[in-house]
C-alpha positions as CSV (number, residue, x, y, z in Angstrom):
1,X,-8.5,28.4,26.0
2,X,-8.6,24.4,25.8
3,X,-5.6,22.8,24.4
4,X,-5.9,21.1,20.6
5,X,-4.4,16.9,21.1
6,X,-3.8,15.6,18.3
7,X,-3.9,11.9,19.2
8,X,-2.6,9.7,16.8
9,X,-4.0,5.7,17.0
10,X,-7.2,4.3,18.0
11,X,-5.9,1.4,20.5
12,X,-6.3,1.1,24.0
13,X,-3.5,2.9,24.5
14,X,-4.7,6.1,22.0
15,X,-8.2,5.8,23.7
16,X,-6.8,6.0,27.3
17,X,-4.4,8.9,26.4
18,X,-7.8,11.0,25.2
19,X,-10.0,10.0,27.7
20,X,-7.5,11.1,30.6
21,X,-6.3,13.8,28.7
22,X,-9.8,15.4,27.9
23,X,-10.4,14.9,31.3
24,X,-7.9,17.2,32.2
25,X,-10.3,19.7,30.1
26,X,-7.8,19.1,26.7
27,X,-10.2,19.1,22.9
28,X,-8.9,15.8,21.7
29,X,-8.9,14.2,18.2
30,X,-8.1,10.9,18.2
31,X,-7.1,9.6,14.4
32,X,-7.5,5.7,13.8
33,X,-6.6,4.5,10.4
34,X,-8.8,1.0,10.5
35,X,-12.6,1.0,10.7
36,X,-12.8,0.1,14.0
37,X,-11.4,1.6,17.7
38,X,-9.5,-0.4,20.2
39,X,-6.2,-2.0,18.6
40,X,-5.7,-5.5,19.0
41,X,-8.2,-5.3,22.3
42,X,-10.9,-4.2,19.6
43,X,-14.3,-6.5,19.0
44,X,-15.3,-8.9,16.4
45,X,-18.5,-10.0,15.5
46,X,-19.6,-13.5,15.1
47,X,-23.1,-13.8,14.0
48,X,-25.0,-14.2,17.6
49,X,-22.8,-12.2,19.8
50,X,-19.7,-10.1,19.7
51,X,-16.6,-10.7,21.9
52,X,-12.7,-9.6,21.7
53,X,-11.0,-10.3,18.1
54,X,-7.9,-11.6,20.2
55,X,-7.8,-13.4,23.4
56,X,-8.0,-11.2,26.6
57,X,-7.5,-11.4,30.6
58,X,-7.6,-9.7,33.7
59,X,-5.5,-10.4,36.3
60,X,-5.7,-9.7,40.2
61,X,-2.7,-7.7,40.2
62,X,-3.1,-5.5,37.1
63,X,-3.9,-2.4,39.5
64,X,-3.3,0.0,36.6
65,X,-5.9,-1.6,34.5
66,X,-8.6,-2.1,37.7
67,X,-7.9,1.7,38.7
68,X,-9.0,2.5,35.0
69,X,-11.4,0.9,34.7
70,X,-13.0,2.2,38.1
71,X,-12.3,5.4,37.0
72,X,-14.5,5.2,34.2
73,X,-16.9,3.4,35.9
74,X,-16.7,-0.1,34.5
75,X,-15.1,-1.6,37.6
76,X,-18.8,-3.4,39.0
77,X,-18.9,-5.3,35.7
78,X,-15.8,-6.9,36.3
79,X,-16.2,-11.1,36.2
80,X,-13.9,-13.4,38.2
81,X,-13.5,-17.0,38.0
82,X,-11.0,-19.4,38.8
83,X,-9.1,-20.9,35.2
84,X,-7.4,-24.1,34.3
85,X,-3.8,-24.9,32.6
86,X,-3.0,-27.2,30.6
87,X,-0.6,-29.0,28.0
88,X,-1.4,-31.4,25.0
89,X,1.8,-33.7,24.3
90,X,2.2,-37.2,23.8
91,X,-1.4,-37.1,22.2
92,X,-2.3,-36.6,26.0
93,X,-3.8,-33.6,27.6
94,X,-2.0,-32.9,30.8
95,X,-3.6,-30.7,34.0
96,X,-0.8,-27.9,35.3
97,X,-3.8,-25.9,37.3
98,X,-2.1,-26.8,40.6
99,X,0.6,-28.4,42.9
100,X,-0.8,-31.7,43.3
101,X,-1.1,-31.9,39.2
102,X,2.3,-30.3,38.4
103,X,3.8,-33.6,41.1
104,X,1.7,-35.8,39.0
105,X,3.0,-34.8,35.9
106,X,4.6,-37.7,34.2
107,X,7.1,-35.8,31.6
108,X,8.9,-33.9,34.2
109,X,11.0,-36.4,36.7
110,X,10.9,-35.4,40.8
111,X,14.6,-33.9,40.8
112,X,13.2,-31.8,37.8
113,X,10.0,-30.5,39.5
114,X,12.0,-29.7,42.6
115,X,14.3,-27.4,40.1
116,X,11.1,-26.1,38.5
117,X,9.9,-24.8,41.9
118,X,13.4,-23.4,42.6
119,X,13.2,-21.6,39.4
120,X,10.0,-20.0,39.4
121,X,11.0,-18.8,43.1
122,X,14.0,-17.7,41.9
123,X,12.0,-15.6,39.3
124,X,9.2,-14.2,41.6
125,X,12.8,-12.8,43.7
126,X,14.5,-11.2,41.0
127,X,14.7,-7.2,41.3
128,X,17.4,-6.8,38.3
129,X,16.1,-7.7,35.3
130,X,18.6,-6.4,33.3
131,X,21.4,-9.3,33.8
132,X,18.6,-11.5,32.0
133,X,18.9,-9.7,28.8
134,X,22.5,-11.1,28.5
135,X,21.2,-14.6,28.2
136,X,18.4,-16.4,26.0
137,X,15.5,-17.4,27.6
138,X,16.4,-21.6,26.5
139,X,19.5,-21.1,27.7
140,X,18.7,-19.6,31.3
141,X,15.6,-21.7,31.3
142,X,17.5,-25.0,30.6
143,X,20.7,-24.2,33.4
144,X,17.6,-23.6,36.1
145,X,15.8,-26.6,35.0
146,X,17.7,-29.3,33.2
147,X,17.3,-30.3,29.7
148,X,14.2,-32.5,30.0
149,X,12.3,-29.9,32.2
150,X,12.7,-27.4,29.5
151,X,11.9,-29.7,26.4
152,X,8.6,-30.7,28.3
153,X,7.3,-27.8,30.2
154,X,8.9,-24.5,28.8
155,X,9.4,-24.8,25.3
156,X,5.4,-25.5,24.7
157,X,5.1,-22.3,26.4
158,X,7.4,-20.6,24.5
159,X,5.9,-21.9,21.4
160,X,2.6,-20.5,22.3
161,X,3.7,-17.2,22.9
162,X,6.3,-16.6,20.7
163,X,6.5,-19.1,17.8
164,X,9.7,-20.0,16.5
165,X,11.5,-17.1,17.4
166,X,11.7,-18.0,20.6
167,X,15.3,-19.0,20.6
168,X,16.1,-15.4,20.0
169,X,14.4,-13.9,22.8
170,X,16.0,-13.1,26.6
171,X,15.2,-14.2,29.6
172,X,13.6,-11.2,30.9
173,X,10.6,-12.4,29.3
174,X,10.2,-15.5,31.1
175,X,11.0,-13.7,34.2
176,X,7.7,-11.0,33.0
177,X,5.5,-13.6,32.2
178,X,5.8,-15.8,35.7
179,X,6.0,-12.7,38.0
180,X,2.4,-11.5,36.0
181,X,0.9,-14.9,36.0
182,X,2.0,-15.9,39.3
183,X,-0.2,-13.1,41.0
184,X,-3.1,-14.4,39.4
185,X,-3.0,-17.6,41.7
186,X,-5.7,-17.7,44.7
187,X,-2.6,-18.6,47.2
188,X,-5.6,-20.4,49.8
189,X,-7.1,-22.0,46.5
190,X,-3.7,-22.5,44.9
191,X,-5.5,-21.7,41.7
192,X,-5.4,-18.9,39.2
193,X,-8.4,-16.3,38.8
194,X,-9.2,-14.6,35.7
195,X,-11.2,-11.4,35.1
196,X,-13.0,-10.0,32.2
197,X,-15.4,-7.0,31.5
198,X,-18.9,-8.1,30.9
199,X,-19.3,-7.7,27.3
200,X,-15.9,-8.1,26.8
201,X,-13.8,-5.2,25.5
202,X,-16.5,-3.5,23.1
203,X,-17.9,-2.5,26.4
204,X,-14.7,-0.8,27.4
205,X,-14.0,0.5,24.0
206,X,-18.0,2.3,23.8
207,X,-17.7,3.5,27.4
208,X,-14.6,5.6,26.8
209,X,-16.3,6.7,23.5
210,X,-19.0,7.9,25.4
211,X,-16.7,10.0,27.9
212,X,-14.4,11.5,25.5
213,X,-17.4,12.6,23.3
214,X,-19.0,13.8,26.3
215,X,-15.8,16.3,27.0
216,X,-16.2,17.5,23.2
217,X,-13.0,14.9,22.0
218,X,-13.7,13.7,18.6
219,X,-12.9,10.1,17.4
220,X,-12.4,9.3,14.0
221,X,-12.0,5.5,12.6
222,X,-11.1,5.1,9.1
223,X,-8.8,8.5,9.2
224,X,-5.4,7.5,8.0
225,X,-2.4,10.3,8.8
226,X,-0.5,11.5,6.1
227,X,2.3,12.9,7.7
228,X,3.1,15.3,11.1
229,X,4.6,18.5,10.0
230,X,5.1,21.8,12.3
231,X,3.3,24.9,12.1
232,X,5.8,28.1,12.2
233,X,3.9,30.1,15.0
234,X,4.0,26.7,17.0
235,X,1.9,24.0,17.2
236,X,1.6,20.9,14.2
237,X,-0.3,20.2,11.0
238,X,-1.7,16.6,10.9
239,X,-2.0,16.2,7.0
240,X,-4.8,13.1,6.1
241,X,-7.6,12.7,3.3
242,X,-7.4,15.4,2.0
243,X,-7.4,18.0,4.9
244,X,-4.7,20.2,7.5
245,X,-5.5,20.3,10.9
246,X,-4.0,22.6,13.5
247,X,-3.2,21.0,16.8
248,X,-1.3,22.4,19.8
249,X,0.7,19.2,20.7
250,X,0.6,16.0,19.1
251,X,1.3,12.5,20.5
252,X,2.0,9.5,18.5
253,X,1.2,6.1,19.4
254,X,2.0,3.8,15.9
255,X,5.2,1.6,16.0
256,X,8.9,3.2,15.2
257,X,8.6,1.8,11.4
258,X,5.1,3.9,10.8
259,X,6.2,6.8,12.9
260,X,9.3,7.9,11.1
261,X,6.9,8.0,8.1
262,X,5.0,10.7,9.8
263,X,7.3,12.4,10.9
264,X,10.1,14.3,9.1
265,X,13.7,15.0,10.3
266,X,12.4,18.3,11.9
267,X,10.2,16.3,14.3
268,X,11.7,13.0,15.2
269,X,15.4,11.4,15.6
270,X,15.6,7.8,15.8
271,X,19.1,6.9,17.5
272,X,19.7,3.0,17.3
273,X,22.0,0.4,16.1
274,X,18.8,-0.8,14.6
275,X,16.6,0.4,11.7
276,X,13.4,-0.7,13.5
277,X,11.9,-3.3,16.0
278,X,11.0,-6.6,15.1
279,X,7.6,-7.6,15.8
280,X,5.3,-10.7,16.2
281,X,2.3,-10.9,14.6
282,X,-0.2,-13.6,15.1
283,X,-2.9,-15.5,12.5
284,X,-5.6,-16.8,15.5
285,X,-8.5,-19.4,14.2
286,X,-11.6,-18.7,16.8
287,X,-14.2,-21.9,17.1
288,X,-17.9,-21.0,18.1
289,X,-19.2,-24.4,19.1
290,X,-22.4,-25.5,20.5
291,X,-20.7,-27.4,23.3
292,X,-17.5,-26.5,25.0
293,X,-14.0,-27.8,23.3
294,X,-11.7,-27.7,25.9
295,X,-11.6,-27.5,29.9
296,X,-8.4,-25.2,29.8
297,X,-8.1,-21.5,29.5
298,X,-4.6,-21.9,28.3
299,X,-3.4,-25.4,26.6
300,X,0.1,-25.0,25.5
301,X,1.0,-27.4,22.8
302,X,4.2,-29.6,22.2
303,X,2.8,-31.7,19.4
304,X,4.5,-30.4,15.5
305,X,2.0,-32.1,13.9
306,X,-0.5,-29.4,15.0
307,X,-0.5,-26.1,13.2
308,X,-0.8,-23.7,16.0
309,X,0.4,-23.3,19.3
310,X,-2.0,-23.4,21.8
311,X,-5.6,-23.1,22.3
312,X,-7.3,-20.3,24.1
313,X,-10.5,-21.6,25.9
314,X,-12.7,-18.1,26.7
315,X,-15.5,-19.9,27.6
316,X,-13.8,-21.5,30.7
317,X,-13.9,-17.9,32.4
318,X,-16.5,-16.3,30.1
319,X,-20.5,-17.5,31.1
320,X,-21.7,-19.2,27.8
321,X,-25.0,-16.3,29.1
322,X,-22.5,-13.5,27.6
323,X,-22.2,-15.2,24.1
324,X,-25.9,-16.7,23.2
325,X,-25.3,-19.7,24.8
326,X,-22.6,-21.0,22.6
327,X,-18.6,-21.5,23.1
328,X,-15.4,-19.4,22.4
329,X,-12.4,-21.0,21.8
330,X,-9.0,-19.4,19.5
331,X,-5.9,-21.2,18.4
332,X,-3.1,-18.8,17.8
333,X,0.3,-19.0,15.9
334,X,2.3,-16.6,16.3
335,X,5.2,-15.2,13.8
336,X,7.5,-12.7,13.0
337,X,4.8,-9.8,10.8
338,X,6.7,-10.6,7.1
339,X,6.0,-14.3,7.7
340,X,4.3,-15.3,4.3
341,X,1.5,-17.1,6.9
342,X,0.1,-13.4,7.8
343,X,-0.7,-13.3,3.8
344,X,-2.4,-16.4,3.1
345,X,-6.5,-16.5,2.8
346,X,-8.8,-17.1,5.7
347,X,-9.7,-20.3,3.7
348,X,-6.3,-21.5,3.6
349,X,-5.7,-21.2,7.2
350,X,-9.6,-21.8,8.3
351,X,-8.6,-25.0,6.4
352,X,-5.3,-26.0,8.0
353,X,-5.9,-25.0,11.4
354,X,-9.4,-27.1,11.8
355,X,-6.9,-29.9,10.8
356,X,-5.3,-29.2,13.7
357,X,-8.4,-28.9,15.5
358,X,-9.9,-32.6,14.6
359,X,-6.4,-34.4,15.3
360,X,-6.5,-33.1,19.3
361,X,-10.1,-33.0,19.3
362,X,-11.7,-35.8,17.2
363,X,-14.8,-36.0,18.9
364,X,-15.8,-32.7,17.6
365,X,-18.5,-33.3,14.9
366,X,-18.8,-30.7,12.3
367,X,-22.4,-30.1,13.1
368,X,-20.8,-28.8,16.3
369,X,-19.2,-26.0,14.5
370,X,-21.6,-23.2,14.6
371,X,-18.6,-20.9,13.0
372,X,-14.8,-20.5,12.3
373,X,-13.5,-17.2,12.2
374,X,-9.8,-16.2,11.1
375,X,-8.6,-13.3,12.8
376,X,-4.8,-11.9,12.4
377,X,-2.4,-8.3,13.1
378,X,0.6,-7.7,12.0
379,X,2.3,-6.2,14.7
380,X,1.1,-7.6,18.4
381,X,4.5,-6.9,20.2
382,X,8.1,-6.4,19.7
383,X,10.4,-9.4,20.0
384,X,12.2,-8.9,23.2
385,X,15.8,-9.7,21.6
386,X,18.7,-9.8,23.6
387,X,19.7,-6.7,25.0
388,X,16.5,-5.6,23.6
389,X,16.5,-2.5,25.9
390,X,20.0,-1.1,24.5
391,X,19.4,-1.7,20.5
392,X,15.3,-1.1,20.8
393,X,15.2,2.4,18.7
394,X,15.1,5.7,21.3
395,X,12.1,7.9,19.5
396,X,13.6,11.9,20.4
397,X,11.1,14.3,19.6
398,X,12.9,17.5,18.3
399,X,9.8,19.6,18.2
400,X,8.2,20.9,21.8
401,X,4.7,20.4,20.5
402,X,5.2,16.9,19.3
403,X,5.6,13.8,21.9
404,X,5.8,9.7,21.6
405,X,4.7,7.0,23.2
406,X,4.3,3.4,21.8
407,X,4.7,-0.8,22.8
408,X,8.7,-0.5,21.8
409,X,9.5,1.3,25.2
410,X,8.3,-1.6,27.0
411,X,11.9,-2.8,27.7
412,X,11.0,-5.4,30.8
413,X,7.3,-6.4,30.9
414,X,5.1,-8.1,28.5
415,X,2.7,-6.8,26.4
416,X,-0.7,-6.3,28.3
417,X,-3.2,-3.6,28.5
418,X,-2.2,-3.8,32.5
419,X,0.8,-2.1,31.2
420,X,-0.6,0.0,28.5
421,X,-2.6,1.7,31.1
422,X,0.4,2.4,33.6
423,X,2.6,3.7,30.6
424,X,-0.3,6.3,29.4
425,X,-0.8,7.3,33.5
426,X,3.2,7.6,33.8
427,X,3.1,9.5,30.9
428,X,0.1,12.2,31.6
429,X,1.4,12.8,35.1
430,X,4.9,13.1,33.1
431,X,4.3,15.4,30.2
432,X,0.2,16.2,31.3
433,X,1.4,20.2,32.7
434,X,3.2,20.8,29.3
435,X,0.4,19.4,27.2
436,X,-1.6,22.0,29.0
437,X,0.9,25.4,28.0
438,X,-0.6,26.9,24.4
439,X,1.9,28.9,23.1
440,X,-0.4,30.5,20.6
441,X,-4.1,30.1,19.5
442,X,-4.9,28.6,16.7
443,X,-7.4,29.1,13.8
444,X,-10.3,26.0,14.4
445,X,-10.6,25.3,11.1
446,X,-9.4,22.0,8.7
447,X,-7.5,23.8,5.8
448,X,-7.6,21.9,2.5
449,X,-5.1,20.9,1.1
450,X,-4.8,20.9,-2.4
């Protein structure tokens, strides 16, 4: 008798929970309330090609995500190639890709480059991440580096991956973010390499369709869940459109906020000091051009005339042969998900944002423009708060049948799919022999409910 998972969200990290699972010989239904799998790592389509709605990388050291995607047999489409860095200040854009540019740089004096080095060594050392949610990430930062160093090189970061809420965050997330992006340098080359899948993540997203189908799973898009409620002769009800489904176990993937909807009293506790996490979401403008726009996978920004925070050029690690010849590039903002900017119209911020756009980048014609597309979530990840790890809400399933995983528990790495994959491996070698026990069988059948 095959276990009934009921999987509950269609991102990367629902779709790897059912494709491992149902390889385990589990009947999976995955439930995914928008129209379309994958999450924010899902696919967009604009006009002559389709390529990721948000901005995605692989790195050399995100073993997890290279093991996956062996194991499903994507790993000989994988696409290297080196990648540039950047910054636009002073109405200048500056080259960070290596040593010789980072000496060169004029903002940062030598006695501040030397304490820049020290830093990011001191970083790349660090085993005990945990004294670094005491501190903000400015002020840890700024006592490594000196004042000027952190106005000129870290805050644009920060900006561009965290908006204005940056001041509130710890400094384990600088100490994430260099120990990830470090490992992407060639050390001989002293420059980074980037990966991608051809095809971007819609080839991802349709292989693992095509496995979990093959094992009998069924995915459903456009399948909001009503609530989680348990069965008395064990097992759970998932209530949605209309119909009650039986399932052994059930997992949960959505954020605190939208789980303790699902999930009555008899199902979940939340313990916290706090009623939910905070998240960031993010309104991105993506350019398709006819030439390319910038020379920099990542150009952080430290200009506040400019309405974004960086700009994200794909086609710098992407072949131009993968999207019909023509040229990816998104600028994000990112802020907290009830900032009145998630609500405005695409035209509003299509609008604003190409303002942006012509001020670093006069030179662009509009002829050149072959489209601009406004892309935006709600919740990318939490905002890593200080002592994030020791307020962030503890999810306690009360029910045997019924388990959680989600983004929250990442307490001390940045939000990747690197580290979506190791969570969901962690968690099937965890919990993957319970998942397994059936307590009872089950009737097949939807019951409707009235």
């Amino acid at each position: 008798m095959r276990t009934r998972v009921g999987i509950i969200g269609g991102g990367i990290m629902g779709l790897a929970l059912a494709q491992r699972l149902s390889a385990r010989g589990m009947e999976v239904s995955l439930f995914e309330r928008d129209r379309q799998l994958g999450g924010l790592s899902t696919y967009h389509d604009y006009g002559p090609f389709f390529w990721d709605r948000f901005y995605h990388v692989i790195l050399p050291s995100d073993r997890h995500l290279i093991g996956f995607l062996q194991d499903i047999g994507l790993k000989a489409q994988l696409r290297w190639n080196p990648a540039r860095t950047g910054l636009y200040a002073d109405r200048r854009f500056h080259s960070l890709s290596n040593t010789i540019e980072l000496l060169r740089f004029p903002r940062v004096g030598p006695i501040g480059k030397v304490r820049l080095a020290l830093a990011v060594l001191h970083c790349l050392r660090m085993r005990d991440w945990r004294v670094l949610e005491k501190v903000t990430v400015e002020a840890w930062l700024t006592k490594l580096c000196g004042r000027r160093t952190y106005e000129n090189f870290w805050k644009p970061l920060l900006l561009a991956k965290l908006g204005e809420h940056y001041k509130r965050v710890s400094a384990v997330f600088i100490w994430t973010y260099i120990t990830r992006i470090y490992s992407a340098r060639d050390r001989a080359a002293h420059r980074e390499h980037l990966g991608h899948v051809a095809g971007g993540y819609r080839t991802v997203i349709g292989r693992l369709g095509e496995l979990i189908r093959a094992q009998g799973g069924d995915l459903r898009s456009e399948a909001a869940v009503k609530a989680i409620r348990p069965r008395p002769e064990g097992g759970l009800w998932i209530d949605g459109d209309g119909r009650r489904e039986p399932f052994d176990k059930v997992i949960c993937t959505s954020p605190v906020d939208v789980l303790r909807r699902l999930a009555g009293n008899d199902l979940l506790e939340v313990t916290s000091g706090r009623t939910s996490v905070e998240y960031l979401g993010v309104v991105c403008l993506v350019l398709v051009t006819s030439r390319p726009v910038t020379p920099f996978y990542v150009l952080n920004i430290a200009d506040a005339r400019v309405p974004f925070t960086g700009a994200i050029g794909m086609s710098t690690v992407v072949s131009p042969e993968e999207t019909a010849g023509l040229y990816l590039t998104y600028f994000p903002k990112y802020v907290l998900s009830t900032d009145p900017l998630l609500s405005e119209s695409d035209d509003t911020i299509r609008r604003q944002f190409l303002e942006g756009v012509r001020l670093m980048y006069p030179e662009l014609a509009a002829e050149e423009i072959v489209g601009a597309h406004v892309n935006r979530a709600m919740k990318v990840q939490p905002l890593q708060v200080l002592d994030y790890s020791s307020l962030v809400p503890k999810a306690i399933t009360k029910h045997p049948d019924f388990y959680v995983l989600n983004t929250s528990q990442f307490v001390n790495s940045t939000l990747n799919n690197n580290e979506v994959i190791r969570a969901v491996d962690e968690f099937v070698e965890t919990y993957g022999s319970q998942l397994e026990q059936v307590r009872q069988a089950i009737p097949p059948c939807a019951v409707t409910m009235a």
